[in-house]
MDTraj code that builds the backbone (N, CA, C; nanometers):
import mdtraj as md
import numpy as np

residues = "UNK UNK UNK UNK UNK UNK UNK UNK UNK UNK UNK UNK UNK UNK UNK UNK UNK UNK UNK UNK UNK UNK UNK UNK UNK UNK UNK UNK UNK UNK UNK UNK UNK UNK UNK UNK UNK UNK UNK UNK UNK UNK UNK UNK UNK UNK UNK UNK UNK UNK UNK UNK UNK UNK UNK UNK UNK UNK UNK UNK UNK UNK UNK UNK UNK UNK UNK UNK UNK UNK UNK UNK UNK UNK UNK UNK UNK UNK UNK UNK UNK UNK UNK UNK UNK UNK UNK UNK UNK UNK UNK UNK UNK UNK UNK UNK UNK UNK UNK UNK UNK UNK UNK UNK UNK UNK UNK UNK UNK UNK UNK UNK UNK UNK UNK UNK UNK UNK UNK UNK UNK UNK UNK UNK UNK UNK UNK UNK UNK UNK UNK UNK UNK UNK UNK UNK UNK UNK UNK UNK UNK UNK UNK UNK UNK UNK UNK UNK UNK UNK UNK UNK UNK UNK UNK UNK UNK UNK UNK UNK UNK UNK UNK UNK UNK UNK UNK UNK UNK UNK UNK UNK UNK UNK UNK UNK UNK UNK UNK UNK UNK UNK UNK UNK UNK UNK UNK UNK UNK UNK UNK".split()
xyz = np.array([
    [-4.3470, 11.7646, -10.2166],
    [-4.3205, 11.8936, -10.2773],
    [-4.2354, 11.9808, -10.1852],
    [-4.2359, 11.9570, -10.0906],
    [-4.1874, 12.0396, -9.9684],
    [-4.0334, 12.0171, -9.9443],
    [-4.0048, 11.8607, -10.0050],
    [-3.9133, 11.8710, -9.9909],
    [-3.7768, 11.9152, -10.1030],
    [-3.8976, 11.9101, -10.2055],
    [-3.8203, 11.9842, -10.3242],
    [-3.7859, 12.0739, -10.3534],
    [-3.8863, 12.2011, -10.2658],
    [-3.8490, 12.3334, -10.1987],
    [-3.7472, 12.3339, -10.1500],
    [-3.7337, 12.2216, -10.0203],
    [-3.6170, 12.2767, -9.9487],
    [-3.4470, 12.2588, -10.0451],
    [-3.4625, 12.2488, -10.1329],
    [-3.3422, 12.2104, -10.2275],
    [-3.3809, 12.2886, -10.3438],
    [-3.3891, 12.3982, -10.3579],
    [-3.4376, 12.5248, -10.4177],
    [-3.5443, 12.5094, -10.5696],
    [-3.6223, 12.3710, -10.5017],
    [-3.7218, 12.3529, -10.6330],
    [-3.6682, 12.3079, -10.7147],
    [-3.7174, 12.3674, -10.8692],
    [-3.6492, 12.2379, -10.9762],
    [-3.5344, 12.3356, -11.0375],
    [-3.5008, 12.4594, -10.9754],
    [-3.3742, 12.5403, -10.9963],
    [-3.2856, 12.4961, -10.9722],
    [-3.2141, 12.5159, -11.1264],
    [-3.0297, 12.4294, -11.0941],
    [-2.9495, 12.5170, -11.0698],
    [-2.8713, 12.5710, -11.0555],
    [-2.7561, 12.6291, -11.0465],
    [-2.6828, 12.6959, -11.1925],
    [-2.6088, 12.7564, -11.1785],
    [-2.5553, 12.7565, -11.2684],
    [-2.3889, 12.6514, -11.2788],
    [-2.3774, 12.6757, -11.1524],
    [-2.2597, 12.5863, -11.1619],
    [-2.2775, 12.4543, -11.2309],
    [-2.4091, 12.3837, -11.1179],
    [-2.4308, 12.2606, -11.1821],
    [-2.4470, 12.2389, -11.3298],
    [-2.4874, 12.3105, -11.3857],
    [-2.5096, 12.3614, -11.5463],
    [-2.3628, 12.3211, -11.6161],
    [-2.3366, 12.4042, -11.5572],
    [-2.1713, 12.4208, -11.6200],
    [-2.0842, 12.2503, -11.6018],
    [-2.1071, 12.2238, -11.4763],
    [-2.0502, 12.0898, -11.4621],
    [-2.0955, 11.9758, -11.5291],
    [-2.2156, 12.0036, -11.5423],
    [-2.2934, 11.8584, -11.6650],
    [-2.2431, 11.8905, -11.7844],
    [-2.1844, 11.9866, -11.8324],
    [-2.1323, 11.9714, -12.0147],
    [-2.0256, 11.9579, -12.0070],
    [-1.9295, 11.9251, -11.8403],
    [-1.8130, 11.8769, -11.8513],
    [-1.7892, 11.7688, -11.9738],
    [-1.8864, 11.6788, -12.0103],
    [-1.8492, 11.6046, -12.1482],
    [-1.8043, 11.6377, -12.2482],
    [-1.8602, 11.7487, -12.2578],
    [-1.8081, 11.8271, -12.4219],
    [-1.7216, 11.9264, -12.4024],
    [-1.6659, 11.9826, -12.2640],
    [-1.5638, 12.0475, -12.2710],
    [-1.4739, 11.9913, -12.2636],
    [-1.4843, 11.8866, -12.1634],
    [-1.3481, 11.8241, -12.1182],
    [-1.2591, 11.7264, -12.2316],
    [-1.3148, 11.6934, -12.3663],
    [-1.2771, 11.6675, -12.4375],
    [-1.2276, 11.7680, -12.5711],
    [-1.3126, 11.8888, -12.5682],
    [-1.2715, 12.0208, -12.6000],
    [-1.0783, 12.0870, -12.5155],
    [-1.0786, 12.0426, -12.4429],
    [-1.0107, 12.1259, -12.3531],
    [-0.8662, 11.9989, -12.3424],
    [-0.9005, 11.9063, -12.3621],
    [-0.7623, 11.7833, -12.3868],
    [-0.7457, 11.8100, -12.5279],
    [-0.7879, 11.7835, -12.6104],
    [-0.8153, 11.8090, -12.8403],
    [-0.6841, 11.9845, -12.7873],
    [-0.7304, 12.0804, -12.7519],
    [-0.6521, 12.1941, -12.7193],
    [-0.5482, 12.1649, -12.6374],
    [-0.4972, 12.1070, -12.5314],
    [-0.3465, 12.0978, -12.4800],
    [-0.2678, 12.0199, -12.5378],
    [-0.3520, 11.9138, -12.6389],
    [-0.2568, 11.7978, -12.6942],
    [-0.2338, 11.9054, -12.8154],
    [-0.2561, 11.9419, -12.8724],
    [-0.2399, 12.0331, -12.9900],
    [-0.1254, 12.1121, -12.9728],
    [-0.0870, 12.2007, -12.8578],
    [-0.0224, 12.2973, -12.7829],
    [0.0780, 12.2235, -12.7539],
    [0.0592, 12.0874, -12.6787],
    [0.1976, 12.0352, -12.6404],
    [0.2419, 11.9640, -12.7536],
    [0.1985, 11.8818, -12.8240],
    [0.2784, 11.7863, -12.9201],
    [0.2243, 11.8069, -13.0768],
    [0.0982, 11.9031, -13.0572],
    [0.1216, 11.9112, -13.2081],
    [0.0932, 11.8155, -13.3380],
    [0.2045, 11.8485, -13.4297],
    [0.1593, 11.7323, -13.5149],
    [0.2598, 11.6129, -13.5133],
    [0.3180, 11.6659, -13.3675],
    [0.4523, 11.5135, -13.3981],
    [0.4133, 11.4145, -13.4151],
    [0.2548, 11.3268, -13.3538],
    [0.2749, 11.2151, -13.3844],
    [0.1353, 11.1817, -13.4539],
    [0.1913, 11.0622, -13.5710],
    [0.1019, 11.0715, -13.6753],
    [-0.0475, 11.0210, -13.6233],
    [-0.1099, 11.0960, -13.7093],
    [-0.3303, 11.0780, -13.6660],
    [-0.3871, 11.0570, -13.8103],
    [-0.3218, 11.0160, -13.9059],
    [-0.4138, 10.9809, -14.0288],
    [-0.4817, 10.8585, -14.0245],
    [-0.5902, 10.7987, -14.0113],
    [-0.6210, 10.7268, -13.9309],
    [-0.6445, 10.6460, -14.0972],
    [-0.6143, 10.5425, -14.1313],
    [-0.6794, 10.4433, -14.2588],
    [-0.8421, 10.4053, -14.2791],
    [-0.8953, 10.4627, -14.3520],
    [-1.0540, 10.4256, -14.3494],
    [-1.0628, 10.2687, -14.3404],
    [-1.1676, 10.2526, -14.2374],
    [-1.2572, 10.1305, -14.1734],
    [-1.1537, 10.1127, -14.0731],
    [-1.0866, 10.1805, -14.0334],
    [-0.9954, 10.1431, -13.9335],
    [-0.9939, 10.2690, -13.7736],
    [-1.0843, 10.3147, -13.8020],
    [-1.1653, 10.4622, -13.7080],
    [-1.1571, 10.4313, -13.5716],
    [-1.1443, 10.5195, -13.5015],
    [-1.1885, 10.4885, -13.3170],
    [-1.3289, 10.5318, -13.3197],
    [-1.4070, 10.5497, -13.3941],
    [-1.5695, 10.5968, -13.3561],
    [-1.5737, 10.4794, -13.2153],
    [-1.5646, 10.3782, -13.2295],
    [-1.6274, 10.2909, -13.0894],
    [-1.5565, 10.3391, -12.9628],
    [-1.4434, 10.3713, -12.9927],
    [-1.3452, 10.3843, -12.8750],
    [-1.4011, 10.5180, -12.8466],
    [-1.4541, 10.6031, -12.9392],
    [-1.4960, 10.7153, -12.8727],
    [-1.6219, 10.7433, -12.8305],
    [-1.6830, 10.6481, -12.8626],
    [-1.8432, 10.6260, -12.7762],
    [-1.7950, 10.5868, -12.6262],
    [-1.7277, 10.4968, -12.6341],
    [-1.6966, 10.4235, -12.4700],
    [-1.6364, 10.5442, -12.3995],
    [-1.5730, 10.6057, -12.4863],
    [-1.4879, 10.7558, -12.3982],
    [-1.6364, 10.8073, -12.3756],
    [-1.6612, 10.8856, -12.4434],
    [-1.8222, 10.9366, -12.4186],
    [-1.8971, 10.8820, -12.3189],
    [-1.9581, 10.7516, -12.2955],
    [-2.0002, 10.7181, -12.2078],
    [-1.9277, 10.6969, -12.0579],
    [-1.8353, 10.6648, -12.0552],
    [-1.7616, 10.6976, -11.9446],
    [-1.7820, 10.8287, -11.8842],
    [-1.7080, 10.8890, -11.9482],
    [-1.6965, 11.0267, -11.8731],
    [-1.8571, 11.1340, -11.8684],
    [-1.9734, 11.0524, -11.9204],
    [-2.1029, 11.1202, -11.9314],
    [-2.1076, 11.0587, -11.7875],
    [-2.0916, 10.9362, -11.7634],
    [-2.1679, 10.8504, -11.6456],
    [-2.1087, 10.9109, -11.5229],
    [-1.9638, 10.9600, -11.5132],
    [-1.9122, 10.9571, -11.4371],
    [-1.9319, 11.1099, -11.3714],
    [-1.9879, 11.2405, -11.4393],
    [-2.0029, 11.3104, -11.4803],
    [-2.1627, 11.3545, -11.4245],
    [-2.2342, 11.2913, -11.4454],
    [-2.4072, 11.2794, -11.4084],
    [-2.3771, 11.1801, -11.2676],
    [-2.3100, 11.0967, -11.2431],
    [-2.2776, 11.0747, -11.1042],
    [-2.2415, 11.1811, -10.9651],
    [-2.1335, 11.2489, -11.0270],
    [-2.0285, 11.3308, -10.9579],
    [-2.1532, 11.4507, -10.9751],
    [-2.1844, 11.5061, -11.0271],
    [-2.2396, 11.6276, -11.0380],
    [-2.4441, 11.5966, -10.9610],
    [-2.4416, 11.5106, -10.9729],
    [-2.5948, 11.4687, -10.9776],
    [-2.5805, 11.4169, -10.7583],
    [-2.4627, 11.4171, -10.7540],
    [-2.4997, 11.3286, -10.6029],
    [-2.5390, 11.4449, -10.5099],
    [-2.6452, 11.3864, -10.4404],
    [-2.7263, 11.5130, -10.3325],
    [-2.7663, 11.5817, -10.3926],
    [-2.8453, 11.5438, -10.4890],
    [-2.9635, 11.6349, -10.5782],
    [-3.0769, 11.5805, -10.5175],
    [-3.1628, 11.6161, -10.5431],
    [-3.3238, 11.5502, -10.5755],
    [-3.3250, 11.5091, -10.6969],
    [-3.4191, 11.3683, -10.7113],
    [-3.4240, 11.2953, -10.8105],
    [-3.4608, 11.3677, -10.8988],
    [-3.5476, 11.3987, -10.9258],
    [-3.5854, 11.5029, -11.0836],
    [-3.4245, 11.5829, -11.0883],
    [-3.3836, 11.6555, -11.0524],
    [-3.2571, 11.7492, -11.0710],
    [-3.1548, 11.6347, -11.1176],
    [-3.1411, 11.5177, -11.0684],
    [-3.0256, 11.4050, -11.0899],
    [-3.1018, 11.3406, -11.2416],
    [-3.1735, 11.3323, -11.2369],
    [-3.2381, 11.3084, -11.3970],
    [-3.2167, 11.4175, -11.5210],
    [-3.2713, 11.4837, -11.4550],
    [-3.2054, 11.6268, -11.5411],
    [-3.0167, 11.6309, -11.5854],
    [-2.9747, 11.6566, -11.4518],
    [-2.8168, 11.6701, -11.5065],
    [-2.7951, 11.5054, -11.5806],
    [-2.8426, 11.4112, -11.5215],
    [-2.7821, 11.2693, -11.6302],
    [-2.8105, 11.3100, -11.7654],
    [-2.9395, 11.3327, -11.7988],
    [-2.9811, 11.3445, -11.9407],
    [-2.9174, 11.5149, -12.0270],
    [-2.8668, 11.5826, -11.9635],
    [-2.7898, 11.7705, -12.0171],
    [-2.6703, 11.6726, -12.0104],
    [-2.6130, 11.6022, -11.9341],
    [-2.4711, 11.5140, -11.9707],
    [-2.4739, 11.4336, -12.1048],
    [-2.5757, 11.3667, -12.0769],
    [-2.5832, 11.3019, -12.1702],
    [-2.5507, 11.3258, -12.3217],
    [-2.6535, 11.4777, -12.3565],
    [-2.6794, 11.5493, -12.4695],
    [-2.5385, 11.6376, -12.4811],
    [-2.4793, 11.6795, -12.3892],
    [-2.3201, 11.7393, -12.3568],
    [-2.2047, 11.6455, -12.4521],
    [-2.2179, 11.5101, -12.3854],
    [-2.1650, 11.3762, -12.4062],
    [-2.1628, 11.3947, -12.5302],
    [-2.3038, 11.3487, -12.6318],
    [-2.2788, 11.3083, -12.7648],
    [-2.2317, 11.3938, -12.8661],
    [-2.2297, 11.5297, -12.8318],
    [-2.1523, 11.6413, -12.8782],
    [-2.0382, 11.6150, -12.8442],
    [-1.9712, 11.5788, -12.7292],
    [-1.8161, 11.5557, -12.7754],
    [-1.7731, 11.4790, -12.8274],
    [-1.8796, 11.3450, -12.8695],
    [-1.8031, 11.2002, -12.9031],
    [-1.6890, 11.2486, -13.0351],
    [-1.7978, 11.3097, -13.1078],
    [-1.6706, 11.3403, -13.2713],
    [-1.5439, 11.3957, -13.1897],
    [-1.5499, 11.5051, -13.0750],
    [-1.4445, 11.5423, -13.0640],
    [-1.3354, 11.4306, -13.0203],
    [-1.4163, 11.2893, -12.9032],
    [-1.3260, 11.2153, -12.8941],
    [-1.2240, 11.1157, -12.9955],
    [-1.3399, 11.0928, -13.1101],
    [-1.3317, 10.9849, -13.2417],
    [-1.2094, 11.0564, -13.3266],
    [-1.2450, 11.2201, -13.3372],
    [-1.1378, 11.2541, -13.4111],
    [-1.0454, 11.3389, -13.3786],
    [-1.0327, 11.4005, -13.2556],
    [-0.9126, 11.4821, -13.1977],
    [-0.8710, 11.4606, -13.1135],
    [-0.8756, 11.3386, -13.0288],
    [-0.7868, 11.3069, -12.8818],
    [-0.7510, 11.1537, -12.9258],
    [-0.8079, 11.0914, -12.9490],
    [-0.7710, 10.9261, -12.9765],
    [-0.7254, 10.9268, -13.0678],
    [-0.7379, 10.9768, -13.2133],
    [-0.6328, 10.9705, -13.3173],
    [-0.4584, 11.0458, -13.2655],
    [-0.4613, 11.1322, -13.2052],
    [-0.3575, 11.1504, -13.1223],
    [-0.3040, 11.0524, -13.0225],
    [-0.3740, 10.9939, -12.9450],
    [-0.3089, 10.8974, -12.8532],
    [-0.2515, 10.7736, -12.9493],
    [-0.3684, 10.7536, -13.0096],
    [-0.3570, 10.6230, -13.1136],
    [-0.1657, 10.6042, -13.1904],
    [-0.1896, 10.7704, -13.2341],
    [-0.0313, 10.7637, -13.2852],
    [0.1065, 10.7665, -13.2120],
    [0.0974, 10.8082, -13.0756],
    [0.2016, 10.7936, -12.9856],
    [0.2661, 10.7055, -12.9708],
    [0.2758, 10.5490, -12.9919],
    [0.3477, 10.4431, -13.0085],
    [0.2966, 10.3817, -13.1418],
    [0.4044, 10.3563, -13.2443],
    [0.3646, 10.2656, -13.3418],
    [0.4190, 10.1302, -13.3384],
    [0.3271, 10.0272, -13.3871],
    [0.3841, 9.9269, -13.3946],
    [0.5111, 9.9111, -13.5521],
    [0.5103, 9.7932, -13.5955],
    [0.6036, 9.7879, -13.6909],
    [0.5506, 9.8067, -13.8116],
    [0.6193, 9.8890, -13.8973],
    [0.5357, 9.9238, -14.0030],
    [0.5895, 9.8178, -14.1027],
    [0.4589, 9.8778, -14.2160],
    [0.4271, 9.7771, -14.3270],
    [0.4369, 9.8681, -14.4284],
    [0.4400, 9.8114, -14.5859],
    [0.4354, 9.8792, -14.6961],
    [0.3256, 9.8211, -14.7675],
    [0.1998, 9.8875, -14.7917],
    [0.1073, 9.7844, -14.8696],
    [0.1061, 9.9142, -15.0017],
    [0.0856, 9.7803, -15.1237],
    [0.0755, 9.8246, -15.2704],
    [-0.0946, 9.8549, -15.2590],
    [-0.1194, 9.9678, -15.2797],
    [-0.2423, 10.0110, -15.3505],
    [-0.2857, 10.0374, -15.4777],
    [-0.4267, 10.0137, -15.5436],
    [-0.4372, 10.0954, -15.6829],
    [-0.5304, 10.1996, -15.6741],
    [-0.4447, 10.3182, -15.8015],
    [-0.4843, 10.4413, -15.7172],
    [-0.6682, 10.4218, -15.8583],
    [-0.7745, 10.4778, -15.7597],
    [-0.8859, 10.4571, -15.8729],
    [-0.9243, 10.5887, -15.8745],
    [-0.8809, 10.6476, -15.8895],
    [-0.8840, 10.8683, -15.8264],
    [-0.7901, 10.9647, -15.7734],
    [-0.7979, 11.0741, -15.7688],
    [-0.7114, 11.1831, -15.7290],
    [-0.8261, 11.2660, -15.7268],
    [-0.8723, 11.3527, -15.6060],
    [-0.9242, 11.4853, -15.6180],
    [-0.8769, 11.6317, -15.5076],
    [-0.9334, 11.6623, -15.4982],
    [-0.9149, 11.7880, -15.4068],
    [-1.0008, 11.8125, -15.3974],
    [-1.0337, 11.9058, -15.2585],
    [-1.1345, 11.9910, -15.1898],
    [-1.1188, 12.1101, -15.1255],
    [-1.1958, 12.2373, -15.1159],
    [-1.1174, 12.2948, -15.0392],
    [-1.2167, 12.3138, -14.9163],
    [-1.1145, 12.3683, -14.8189],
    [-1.2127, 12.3625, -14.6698],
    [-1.2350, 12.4917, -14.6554],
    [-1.3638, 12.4711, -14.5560],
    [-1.4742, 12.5639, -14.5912],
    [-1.4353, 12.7024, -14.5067],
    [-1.4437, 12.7743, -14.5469],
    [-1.4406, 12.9471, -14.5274],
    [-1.3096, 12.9547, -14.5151],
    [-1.2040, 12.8994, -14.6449],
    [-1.0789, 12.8991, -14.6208],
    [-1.0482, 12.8791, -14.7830],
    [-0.9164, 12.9188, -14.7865],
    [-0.8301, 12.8931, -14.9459],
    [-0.7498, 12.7506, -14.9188],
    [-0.7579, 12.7490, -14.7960],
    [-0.6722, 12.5617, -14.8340],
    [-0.7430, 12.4877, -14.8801],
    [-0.6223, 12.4013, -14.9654],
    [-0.6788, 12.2801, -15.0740],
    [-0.6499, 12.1767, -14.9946],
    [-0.7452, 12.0695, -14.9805],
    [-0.6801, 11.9429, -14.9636],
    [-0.6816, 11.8510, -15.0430],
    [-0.5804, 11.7448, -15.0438],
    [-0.6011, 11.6295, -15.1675],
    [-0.6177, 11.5062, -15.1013],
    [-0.6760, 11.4493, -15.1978],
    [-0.6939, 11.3059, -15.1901],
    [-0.7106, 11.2019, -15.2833],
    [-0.6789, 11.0794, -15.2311],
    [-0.6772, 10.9630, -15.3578],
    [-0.7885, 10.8525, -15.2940],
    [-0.8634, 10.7920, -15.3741],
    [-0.9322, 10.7119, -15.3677],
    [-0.8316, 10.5972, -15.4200],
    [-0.7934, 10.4883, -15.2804],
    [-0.7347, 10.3441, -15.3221],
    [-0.7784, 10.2283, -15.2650],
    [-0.7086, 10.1434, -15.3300],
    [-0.8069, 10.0163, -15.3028],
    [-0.6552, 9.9272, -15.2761],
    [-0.6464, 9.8697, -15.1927],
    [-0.5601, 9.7609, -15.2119],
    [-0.5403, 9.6439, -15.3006],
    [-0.4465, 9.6066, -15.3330],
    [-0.4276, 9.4999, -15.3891],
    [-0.4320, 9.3844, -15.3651],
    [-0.3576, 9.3730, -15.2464],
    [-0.3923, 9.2261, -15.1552],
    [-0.4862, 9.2062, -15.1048],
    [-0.5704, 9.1195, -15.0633],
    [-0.7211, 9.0940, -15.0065],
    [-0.6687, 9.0798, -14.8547],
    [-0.5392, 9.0146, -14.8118],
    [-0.5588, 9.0503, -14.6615],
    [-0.4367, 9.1764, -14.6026],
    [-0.4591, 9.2802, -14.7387],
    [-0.3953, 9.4216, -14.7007],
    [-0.4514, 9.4210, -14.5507],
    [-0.3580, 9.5233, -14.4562],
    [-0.3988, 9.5503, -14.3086],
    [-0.4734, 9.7328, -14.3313],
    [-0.5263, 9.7593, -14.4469],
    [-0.6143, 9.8661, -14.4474],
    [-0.7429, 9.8207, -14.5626],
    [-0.8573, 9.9633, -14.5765],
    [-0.9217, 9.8722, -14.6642],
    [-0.9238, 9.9960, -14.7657],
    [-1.0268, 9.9698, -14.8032],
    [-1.0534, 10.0717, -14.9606],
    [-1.0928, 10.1910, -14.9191],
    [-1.0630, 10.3394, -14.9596],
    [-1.1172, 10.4837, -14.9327],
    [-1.1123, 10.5902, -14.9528],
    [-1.0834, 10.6245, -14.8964],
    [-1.0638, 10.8183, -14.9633],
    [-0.9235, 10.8261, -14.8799],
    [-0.8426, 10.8366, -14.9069],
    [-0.6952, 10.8789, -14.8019],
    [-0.6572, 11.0099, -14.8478],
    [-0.6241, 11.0732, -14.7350],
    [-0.5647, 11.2244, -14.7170],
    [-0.4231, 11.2259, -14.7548],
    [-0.3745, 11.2818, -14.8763],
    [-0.2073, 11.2895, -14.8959],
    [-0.2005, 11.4245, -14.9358],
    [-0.0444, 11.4390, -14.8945],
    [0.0207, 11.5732, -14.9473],
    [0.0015, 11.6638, -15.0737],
    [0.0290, 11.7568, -15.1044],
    [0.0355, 11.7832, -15.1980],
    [0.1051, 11.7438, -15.3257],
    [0.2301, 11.7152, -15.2621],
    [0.3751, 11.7268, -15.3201],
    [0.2863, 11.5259, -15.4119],
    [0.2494, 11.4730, -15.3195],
    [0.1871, 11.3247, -15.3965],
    [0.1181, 11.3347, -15.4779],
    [-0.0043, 11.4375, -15.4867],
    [-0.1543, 11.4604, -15.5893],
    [-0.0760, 11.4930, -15.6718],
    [0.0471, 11.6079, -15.6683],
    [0.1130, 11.6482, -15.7502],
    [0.2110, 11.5323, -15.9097],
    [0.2688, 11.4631, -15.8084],
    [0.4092, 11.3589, -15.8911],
    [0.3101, 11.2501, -15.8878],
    [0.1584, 11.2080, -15.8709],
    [0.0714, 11.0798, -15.9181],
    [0.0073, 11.1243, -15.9975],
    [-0.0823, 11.2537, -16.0166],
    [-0.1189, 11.3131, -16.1546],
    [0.0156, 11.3082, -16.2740],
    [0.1029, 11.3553, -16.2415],
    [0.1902, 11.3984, -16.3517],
    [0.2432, 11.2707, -16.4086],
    [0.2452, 11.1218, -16.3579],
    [0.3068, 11.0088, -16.3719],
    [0.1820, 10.9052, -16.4210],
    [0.0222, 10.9900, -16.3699],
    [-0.0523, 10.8917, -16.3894],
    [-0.0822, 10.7523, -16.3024],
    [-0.0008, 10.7801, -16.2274],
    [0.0045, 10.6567, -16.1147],
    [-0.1302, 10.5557, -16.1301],
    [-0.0933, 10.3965, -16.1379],
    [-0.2014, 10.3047, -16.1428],
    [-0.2166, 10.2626, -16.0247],
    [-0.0531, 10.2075, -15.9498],
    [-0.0283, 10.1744, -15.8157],
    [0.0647, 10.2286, -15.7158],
    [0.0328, 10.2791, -15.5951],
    [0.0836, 10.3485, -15.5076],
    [0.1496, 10.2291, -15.3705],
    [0.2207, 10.2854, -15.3044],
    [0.2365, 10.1941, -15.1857],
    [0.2511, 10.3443, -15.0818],
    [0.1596, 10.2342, -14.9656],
    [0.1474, 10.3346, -14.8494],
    [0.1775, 10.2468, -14.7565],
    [0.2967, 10.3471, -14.6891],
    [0.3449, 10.3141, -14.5513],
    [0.2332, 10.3055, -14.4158],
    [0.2266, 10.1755, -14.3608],
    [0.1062, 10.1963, -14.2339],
    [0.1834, 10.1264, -14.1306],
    [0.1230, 10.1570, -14.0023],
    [0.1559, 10.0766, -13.8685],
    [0.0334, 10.0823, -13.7680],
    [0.0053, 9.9857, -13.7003],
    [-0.0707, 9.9647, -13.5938],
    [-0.0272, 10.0664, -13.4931],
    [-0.1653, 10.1624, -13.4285],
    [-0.1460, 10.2215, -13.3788],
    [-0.1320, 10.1924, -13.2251],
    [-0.0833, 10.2939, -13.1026],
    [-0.1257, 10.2226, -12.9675],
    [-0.2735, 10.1770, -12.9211],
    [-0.3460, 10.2757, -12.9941],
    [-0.5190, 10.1851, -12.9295],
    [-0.5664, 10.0952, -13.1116],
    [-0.4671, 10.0489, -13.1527],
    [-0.5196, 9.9735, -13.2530],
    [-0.5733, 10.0052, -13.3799],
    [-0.5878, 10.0961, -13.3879],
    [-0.6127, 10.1977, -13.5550],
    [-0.4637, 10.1777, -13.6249],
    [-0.4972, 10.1713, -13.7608],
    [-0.4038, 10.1451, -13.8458],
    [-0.3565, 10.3387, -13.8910],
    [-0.2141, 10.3464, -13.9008],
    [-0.1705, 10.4947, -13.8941],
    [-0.1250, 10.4658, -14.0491],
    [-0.1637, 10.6001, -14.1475],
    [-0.0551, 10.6218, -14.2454],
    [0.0142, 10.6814, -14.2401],
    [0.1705, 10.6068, -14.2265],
    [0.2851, 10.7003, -14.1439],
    [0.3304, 10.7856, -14.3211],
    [0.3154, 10.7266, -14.4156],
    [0.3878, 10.7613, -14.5475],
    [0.2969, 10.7117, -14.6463],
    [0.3899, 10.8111, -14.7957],
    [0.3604, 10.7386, -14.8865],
    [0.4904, 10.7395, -14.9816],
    [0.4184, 10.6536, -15.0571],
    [0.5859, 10.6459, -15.1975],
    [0.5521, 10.6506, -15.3355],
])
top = md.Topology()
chain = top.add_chain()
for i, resn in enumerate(residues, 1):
    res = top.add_residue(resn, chain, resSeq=i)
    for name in ("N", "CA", "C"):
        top.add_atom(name, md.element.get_by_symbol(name[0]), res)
traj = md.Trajectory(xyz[None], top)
């Protein structure tokens, strides 16, 4: 006990505080400069079943471990248990941020060669987002080919598309895709 005193008891710091949710900021705080620097230049529509959720667990765990390491060394064990596990809980709060605002960005920075796959459209709807007047649209498609390089889902399109596929009735669509740099399939277009 005495010696847990001499390391100010089971009182953390505030700093240390602050440094264990490095997980969820520091992925907060990249999602914000990539935004600032590049924006929407390069494409992040990511093709359903084709997601970085895994890639963004491994981001997550990385930078939790590395994180409850760096911040936890020359603690007392209870205090190094503590910051691993506030990282931890830090961590899984940023994973969405990694899955859907930093890796769908990296993902689109190099494309491989694109493809044109025929879809059939089985829907058109819209939604609007929440505490806001924007509409978004979407089509529910399914491919045609069985070894299409996307699969069946809800895809995010323009307006100007919900628009000229309602008015035409559209049965079959073709959407432009390419392999992304970490391997997610990108919808660069549609036609």
């Amino acid at each position: 006990m005495d010696k847990m005193m001499d390391h100010g008891g089971l009182r953390l710091s505030g700093r240390v505080l602050l440094l264990s949710a490095t997980p969820f900021v520091l992925p907060l705080l990249l999602t914000f400069a990539l935004a600032l620097t590049i924006g929407e230049s390069w494409p992040r529509q990511i093709a359903p079943g084709s997601g970085l959720k895994l890639a963004g667990l491994l981001a997550t765990a990385g930078v939790t471990a590395l994180v409850a390491l760096w911040v936890g060394r020359g603690l007392p064990t209870p205090m190094r248990r503590f910051v691993a596990l506030f990282a931890m809980v830090t961590g899984l709060m940023g994973w969405p941020v990694w899955s859907v605002g930093i890796l769908p960005s990296l993902n689109g920075a190099q494309l491989g060669p694109r493809q044109t796959v025929t879809m059939a459209v089985e829907g058109l709807e819209t939604s609007r987002r929440t505490k806001s007047n924007v509409i978004d649209h979407w089509a529910r498609l399914r491919p045609i080919e069985p070894d299409a390089p996307v699969a069946a889902g809800r895809y995010f399109i323009d307006e100007a598309s919900h628009v000229r596929w309602t008015a035409t009735r559209a049965t079959t669509v073709k959407l432009e895709v390419a392999s992304g740099a970490l391997g997610a399939v990108v919808v660069t277009g549609t036609e």
